[in-house]
C-alpha positions as CSV (number, residue, x, y, z in Angstrom):
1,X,95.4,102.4,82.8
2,X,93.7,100.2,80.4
3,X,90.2,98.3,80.7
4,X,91.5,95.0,81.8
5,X,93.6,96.4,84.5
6,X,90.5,98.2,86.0
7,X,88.5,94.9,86.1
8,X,91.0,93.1,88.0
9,X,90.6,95.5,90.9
10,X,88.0,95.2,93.4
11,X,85.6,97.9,93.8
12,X,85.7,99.1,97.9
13,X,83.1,101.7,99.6
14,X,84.9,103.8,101.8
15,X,82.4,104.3,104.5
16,X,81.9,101.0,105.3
17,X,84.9,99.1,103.5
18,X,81.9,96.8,101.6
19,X,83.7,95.0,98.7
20,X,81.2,95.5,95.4
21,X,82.6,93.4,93.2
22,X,84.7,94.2,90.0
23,X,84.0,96.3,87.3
24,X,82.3,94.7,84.7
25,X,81.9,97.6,81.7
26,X,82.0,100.8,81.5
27,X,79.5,103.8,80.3
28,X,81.1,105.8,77.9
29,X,80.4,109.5,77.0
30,X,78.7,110.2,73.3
31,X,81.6,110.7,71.9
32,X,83.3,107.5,73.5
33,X,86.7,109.8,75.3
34,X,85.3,110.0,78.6
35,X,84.1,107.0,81.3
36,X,80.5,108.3,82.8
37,X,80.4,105.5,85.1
38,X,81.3,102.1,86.0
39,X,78.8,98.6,86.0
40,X,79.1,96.0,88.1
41,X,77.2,92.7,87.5
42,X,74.6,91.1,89.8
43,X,75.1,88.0,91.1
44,X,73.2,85.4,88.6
45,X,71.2,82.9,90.0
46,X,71.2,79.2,89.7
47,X,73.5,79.3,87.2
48,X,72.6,82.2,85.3
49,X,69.6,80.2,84.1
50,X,67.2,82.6,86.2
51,X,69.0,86.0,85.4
52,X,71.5,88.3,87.4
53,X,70.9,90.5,90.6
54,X,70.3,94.1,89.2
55,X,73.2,95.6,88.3
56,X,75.2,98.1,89.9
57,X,76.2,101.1,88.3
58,X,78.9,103.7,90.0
59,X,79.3,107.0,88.7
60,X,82.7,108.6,88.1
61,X,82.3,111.2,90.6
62,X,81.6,108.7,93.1
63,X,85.5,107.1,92.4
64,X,87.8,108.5,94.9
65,X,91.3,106.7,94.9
66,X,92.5,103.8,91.9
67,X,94.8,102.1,94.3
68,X,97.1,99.6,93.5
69,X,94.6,96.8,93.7
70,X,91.2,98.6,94.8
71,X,89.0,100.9,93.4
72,X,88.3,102.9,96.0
73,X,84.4,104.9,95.8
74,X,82.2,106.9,97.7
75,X,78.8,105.6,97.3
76,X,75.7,104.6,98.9
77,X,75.2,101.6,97.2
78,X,75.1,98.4,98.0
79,X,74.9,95.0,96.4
80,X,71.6,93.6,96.1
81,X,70.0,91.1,98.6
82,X,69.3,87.4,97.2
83,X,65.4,87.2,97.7
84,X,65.4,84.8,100.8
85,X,64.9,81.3,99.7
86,X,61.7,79.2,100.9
87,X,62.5,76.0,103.6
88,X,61.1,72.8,102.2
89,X,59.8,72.6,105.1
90,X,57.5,75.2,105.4
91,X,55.8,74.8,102.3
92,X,53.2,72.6,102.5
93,X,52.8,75.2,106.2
94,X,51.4,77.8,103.4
């Protein structure tokens, strides 16, 4: 399986059936044969002008099943919350 094919498949939790994401880039051993883990990207904000979400990164061991078009892993994980965003109208309240 090469490297494109794994980032078109989404990345499932099997406790909970939570879609992650995709796999954005691996991490490679020292000597570059052997995948350590899996990254997926945060979500950016406003565009990417404001940064990403921290990243998620899924070891190896946590991958249980490459199906046909998920990646299925046993993790505790989850995607990082936005930080809740501030009503207009409460802020001249503060």
């Amino acid at each position: 399986m090469t490297f494109r094919e794994v980032c078109k498949k989404q990345v499932v939790q099997t406790m909970d059936g939570t879609i992650l994401g995709r796999v954005d880039d691996l991490v490679l051993d020292d000597t570059g044969r052997q995948i350590r883990a899996f990254i997926l990207y945060g979500a950016p904000r406003l565009f990417g002008i404001l940064g990403r979400e921290p990243d998620l990164s899924i070891p190896v061991e946590k991958v249980k099943m490459f199906g046909v078009d998920v990646l299925l892993v046993e993790t505790e994980e989850t995607i990082p919350q936005p930080t809740p965003k501030k009503s207009w109208k409460n802020w001249f309240a503060e």
